[in-house]
MARPA-31020 format. One record per residue: residue number from 1; residue in three letters; chain; x, y, z of N, C-alpha, C, O in turn. Coordinates in pm, whole numbers, plus 50000, padded with zeros to 5 digits. Atoms other than C-alpha are relative to their C-alpha. Layout:
<atoms>
<atom seq="NUM" type="ALA" mol="A" n_u="X" n_v="Y" n_w="Z" ca_u="X" ca_v="Y" ca_w="Z" c_u="X" c_v="Y" c_w="Z" o_u="X" o_v="Y" o_w="Z"/>
...
</atoms>
This chain:
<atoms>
<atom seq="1" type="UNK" mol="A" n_u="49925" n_v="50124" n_w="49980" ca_u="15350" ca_v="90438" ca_w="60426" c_u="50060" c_v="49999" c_w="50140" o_u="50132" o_v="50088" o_w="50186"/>
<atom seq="2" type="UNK" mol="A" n_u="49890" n_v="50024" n_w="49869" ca_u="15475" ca_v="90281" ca_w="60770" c_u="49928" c_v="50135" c_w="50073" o_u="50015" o_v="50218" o_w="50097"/>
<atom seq="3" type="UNK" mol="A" n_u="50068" n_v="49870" n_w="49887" ca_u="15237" ca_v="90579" ca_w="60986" c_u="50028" c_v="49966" c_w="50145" o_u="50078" o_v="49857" o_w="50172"/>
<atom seq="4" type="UNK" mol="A" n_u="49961" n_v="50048" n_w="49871" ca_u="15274" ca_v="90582" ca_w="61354" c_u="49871" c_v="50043" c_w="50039" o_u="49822" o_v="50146" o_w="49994"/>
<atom seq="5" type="UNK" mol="A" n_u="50149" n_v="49981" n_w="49959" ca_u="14952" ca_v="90587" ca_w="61498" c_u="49989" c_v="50002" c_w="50203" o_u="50036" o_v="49905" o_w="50263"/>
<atom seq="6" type="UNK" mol="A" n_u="49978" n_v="50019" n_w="49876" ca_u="14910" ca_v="90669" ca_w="61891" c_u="49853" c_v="49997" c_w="50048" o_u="49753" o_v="50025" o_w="49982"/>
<atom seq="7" type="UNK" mol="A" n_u="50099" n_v="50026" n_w="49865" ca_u="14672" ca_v="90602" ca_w="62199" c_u="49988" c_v="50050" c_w="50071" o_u="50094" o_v="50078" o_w="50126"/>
<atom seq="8" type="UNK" mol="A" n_u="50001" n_v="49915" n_w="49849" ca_u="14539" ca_v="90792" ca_w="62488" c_u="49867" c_v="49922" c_w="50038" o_u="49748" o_v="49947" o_w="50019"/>
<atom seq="9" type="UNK" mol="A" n_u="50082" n_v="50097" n_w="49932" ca_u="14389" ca_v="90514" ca_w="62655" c_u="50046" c_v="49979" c_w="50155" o_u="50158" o_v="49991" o_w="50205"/>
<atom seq="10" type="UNK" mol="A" n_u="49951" n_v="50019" n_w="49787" ca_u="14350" ca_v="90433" ca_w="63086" c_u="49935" c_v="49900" c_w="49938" o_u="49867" o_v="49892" o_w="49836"/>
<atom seq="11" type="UNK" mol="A" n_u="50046" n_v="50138" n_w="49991" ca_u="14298" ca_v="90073" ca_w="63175" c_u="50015" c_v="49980" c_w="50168" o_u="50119" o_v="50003" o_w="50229"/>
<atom seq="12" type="UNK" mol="A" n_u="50005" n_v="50060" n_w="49864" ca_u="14195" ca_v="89952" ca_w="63536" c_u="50005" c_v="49851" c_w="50018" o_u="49997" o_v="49797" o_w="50129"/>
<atom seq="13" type="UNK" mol="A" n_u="49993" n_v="50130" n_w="50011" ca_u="14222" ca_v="89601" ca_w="63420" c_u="50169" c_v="49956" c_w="49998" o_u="50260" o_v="49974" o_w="49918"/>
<atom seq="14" type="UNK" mol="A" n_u="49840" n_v="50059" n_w="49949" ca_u="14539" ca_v="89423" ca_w="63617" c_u="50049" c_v="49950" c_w="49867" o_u="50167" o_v="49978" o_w="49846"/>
<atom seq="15" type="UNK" mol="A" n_u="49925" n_v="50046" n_w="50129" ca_u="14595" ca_v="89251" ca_w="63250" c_u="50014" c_v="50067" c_w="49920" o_u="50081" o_v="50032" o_w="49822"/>
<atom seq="16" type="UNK" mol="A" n_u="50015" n_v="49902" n_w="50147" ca_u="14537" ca_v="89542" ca_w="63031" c_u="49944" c_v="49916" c_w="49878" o_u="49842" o_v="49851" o_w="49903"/>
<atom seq="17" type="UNK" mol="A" n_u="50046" n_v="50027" n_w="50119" ca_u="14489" ca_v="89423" ca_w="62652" c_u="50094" c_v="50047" c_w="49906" o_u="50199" o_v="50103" o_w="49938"/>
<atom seq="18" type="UNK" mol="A" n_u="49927" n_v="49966" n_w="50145" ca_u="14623" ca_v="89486" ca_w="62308" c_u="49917" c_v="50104" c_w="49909" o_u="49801" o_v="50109" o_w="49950"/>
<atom seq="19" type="UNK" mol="A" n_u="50049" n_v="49923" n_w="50086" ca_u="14509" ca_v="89732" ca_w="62045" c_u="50010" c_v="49947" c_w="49844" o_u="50065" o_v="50040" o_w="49784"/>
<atom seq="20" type="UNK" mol="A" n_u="49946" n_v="50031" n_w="50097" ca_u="14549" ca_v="89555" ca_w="61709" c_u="49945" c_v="50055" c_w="49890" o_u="49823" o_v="50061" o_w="49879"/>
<atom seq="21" type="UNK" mol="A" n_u="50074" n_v="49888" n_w="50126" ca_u="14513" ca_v="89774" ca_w="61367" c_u="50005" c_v="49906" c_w="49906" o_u="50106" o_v="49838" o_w="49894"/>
<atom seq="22" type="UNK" mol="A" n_u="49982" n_v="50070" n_w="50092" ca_u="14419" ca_v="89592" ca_w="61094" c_u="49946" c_v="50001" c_w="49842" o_u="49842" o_v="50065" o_w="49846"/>
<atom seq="23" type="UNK" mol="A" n_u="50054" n_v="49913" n_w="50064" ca_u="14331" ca_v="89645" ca_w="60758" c_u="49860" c_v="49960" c_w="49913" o_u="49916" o_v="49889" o_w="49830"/>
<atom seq="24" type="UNK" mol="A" n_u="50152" n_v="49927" n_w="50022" ca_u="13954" ca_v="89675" ca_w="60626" c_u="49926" c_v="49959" c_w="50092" o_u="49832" o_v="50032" o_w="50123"/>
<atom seq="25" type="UNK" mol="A" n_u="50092" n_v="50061" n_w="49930" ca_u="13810" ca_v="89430" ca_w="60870" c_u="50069" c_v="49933" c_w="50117" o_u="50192" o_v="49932" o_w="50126"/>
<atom seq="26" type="UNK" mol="A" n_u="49907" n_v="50005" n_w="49923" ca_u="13856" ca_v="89276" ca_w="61195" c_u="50028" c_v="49801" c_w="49992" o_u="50008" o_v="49717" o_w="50079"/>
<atom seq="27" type="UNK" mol="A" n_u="49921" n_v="50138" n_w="50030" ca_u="14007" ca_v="88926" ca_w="61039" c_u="50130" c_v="50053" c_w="49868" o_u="50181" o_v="49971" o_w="49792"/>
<atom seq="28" type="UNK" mol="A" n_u="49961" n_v="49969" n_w="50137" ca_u="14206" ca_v="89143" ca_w="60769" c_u="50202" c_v="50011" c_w="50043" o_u="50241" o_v="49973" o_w="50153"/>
<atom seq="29" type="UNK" mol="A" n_u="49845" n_v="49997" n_w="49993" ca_u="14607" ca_v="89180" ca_w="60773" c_u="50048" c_v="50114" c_w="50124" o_u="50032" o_v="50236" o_w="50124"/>
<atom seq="30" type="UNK" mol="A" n_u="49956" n_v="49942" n_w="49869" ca_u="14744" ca_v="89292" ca_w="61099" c_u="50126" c_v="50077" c_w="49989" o_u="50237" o_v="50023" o_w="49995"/>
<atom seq="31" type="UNK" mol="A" n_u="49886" n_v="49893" n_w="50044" ca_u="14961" ca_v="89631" ca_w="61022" c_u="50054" c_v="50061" c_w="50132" o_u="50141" o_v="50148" o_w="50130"/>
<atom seq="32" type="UNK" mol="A" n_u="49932" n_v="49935" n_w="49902" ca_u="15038" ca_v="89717" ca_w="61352" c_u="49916" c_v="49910" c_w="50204" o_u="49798" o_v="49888" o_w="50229"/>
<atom seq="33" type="UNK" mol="A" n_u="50017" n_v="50035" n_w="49846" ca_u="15006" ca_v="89578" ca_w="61761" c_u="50048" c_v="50097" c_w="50120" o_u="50170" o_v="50106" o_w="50134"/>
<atom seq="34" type="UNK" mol="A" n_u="49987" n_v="49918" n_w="49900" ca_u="14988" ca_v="89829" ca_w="62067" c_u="49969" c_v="49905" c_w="50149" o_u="49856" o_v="49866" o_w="50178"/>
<atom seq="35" type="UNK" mol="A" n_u="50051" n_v="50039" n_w="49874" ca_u="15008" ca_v="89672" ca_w="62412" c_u="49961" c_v="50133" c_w="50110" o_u="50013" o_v="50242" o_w="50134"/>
<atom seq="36" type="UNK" mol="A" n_u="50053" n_v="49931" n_w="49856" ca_u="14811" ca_v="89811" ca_w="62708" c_u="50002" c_v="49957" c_w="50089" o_u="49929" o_v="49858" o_w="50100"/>
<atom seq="37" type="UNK" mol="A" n_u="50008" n_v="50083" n_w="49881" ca_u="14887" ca_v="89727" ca_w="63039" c_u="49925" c_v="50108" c_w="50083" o_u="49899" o_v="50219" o_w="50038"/>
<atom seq="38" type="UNK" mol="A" n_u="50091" n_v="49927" n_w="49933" ca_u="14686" ca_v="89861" ca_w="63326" c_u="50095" c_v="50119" c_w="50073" o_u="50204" o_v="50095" o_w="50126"/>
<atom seq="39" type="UNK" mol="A" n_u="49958" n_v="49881" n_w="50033" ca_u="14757" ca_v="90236" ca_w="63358" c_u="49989" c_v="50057" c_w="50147" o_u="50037" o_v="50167" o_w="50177"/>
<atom seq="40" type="UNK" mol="A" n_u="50036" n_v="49962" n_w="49836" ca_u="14659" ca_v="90267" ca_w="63740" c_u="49887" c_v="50055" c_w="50038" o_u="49876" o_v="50139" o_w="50127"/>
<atom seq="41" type="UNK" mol="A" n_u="50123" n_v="49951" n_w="49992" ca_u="14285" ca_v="90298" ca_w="63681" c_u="49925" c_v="50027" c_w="49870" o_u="49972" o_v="50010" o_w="49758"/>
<atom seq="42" type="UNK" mol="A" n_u="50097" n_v="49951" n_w="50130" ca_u="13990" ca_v="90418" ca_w="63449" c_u="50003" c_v="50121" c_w="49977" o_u="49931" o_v="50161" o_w="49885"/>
<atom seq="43" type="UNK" mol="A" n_u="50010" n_v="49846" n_w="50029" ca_u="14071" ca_v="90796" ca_w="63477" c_u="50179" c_v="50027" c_w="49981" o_u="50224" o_v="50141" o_w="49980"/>
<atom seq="44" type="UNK" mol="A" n_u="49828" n_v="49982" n_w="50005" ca_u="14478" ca_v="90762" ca_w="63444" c_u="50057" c_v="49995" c_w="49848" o_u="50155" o_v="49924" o_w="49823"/>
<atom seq="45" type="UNK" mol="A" n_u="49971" n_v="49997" n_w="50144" ca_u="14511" ca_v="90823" ca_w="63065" c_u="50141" c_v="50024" c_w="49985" o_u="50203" o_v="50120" o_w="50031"/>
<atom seq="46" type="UNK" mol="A" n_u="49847" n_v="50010" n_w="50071" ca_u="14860" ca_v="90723" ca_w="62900" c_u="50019" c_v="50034" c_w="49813" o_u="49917" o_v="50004" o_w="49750"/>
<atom seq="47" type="UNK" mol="A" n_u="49997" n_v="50043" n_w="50110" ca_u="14962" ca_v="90754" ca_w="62545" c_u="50109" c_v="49888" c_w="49963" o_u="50225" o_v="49890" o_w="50007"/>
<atom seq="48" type="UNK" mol="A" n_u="49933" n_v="50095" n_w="50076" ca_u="15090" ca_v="90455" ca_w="62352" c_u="49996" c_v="50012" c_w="49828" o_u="49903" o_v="50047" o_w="49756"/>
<atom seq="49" type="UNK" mol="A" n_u="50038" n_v="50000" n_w="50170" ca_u="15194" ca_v="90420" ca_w="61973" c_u="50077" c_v="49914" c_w="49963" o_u="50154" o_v="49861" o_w="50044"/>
<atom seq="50" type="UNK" mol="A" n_u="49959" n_v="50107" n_w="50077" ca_u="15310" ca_v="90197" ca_w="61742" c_u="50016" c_v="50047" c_w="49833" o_u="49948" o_v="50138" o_w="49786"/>
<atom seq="51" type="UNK" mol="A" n_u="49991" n_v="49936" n_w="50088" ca_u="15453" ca_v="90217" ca_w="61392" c_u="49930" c_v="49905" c_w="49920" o_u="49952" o_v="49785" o_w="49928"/>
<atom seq="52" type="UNK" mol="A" n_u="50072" n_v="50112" n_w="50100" ca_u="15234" ca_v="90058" ca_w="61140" c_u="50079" c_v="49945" c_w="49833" o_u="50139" o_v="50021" o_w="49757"/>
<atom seq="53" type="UNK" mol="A" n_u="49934" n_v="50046" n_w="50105" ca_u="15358" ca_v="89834" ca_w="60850" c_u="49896" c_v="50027" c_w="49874" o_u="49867" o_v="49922" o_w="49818"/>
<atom seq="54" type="UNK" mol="A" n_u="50086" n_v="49951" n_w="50103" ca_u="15131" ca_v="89981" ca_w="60586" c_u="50091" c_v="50024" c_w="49856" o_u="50214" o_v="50027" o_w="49857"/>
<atom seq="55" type="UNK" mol="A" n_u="49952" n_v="49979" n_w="50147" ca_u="15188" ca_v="90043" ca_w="60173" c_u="49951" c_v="50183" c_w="50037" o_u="49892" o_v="50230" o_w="50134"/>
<atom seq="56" type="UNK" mol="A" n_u="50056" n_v="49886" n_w="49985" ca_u="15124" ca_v="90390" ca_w="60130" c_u="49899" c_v="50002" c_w="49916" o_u="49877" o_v="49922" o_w="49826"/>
<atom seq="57" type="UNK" mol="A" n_u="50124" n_v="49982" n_w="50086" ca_u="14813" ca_v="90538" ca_w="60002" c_u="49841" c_v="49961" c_w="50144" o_u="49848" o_v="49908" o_w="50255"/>
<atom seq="58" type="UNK" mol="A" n_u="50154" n_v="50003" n_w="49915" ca_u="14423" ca_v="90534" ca_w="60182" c_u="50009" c_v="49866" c_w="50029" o_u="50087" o_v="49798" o_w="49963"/>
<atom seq="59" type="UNK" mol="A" n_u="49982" n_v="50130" n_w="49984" ca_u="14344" ca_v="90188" ca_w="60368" c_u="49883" c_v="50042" c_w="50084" o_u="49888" o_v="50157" o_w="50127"/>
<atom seq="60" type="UNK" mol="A" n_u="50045" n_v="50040" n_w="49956" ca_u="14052" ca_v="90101" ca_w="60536" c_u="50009" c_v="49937" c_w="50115" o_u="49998" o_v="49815" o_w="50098"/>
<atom seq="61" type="UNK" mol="A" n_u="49928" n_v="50062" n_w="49880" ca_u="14153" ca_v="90019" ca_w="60924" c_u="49836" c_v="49955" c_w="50039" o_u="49723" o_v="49987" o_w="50002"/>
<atom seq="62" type="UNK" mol="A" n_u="50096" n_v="50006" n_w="49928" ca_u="13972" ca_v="89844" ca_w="61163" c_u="50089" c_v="49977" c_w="50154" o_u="50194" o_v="49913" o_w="50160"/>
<atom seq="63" type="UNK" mol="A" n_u="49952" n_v="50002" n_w="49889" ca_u="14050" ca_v="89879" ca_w="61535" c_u="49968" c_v="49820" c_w="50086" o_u="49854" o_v="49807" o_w="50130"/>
<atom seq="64" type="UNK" mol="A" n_u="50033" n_v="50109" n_w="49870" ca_u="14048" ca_v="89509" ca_w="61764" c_u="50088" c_v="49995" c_w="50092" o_u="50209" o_v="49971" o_w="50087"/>
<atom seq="65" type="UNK" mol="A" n_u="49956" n_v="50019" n_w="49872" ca_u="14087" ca_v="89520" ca_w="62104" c_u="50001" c_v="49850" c_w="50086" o_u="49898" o_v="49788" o_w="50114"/>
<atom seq="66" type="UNK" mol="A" n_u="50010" n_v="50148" n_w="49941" ca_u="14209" ca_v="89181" ca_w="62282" c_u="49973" c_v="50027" c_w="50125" o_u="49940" o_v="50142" o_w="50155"/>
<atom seq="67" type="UNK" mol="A" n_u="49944" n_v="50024" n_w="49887" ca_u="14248" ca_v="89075" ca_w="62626" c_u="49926" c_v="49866" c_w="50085" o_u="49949" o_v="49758" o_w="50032"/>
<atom seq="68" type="UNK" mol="A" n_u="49979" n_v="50103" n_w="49904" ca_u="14109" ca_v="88834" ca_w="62930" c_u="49819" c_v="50111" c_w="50014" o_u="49783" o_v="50227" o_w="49996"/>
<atom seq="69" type="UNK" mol="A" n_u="50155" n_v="49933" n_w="49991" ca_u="13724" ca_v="88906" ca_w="62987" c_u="49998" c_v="50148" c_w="50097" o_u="50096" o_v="50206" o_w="50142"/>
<atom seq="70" type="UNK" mol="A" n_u="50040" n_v="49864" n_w="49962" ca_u="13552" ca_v="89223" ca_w="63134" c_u="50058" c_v="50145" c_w="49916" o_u="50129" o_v="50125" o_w="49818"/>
<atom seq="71" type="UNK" mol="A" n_u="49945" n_v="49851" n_w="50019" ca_u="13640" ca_v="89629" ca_w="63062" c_u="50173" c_v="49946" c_w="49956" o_u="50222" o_v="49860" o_w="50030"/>
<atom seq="72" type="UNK" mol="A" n_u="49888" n_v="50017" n_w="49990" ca_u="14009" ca_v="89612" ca_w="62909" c_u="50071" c_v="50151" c_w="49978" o_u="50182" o_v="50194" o_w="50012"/>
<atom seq="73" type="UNK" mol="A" n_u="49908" n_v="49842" n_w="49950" ca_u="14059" ca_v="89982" ca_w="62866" c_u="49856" c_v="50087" c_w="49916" o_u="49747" o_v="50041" o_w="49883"/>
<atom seq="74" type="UNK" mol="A" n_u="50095" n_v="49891" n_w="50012" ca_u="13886" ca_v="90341" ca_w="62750" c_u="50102" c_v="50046" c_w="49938" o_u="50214" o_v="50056" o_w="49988"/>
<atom seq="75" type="UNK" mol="A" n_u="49915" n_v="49930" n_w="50099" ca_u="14036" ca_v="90496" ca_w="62456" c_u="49921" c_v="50152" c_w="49955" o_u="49814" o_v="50161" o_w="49894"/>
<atom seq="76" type="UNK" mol="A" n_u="50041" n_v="49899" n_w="49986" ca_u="14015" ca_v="90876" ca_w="62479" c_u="50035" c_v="50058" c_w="49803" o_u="49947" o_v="50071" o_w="49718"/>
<atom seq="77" type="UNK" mol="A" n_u="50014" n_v="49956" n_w="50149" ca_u="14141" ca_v="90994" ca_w="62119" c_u="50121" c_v="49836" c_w="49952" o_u="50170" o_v="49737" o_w="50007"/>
<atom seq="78" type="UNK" mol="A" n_u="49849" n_v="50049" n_w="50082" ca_u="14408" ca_v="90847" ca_w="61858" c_u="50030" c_v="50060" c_w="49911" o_u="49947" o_v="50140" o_w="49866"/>
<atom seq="79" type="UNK" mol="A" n_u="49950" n_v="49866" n_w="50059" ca_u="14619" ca_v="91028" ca_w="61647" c_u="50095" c_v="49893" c_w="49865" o_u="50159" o_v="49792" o_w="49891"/>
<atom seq="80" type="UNK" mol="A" n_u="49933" n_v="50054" n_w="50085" ca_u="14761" ca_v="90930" ca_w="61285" c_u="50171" c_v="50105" c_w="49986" o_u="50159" o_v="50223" o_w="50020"/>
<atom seq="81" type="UNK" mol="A" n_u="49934" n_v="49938" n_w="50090" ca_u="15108" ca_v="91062" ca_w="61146" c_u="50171" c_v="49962" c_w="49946" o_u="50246" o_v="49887" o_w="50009"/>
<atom seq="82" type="UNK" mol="A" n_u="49906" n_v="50077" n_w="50052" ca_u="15399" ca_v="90996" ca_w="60949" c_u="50125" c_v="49976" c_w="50073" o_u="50161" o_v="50047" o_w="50167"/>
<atom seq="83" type="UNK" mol="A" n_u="49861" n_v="50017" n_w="49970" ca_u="15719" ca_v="90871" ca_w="61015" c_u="50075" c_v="50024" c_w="49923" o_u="50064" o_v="50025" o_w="49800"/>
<atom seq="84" type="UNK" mol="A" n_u="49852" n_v="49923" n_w="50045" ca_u="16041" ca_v="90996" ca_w="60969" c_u="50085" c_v="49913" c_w="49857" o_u="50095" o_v="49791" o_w="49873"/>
<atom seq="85" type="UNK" mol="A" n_u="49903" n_v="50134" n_w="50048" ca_u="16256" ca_v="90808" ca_w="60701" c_u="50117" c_v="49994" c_w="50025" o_u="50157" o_v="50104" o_w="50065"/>
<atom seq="86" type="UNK" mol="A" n_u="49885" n_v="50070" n_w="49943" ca_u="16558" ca_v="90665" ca_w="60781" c_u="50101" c_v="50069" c_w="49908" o_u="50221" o_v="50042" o_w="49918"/>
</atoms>
């Protein structure tokens, strides 16, 4: 439930893009949004994360990447894991 999911993505694109997680497909309920802005190139890997609004239990993700045409980034890994509770 509620996972935090991170990014180790570079972007050489002046607009960057978004990362949006969503769940089984890519029109399905949008559990989480990561912005990417441009990272200072295609070899300048950052991490970004975001906490996802998920039920707990297995889910079926699907990754969509937005942005403004061409290359919007290069995603080296990503990493699942829980969050803390409050």
């Amino acid at each position: 439930e509620n996972a935090t999911v991170a990014f180790r993505v570079a972007s050489g694109n002046s607009t960057g893009g978004t990362i949006e997680i969503r769940e089984d497909s890519a029109h399905g309920t949008i559990l989480g949004q990561c912005t990417v802005p441009d990272t200072g190139g295609w070899d300048k890997y950052k991490t970004f994360s975001v906490v996802l609004k998920n039920q707990a239990g297995k889910l079926n993700l699907c990754l969509v990447c937005k942005g403004r045409a061409g290359e919007l980034m290069r995603l080296d890994w990503l990493q699942f894991s829980k969050t803390p509770a409050d």
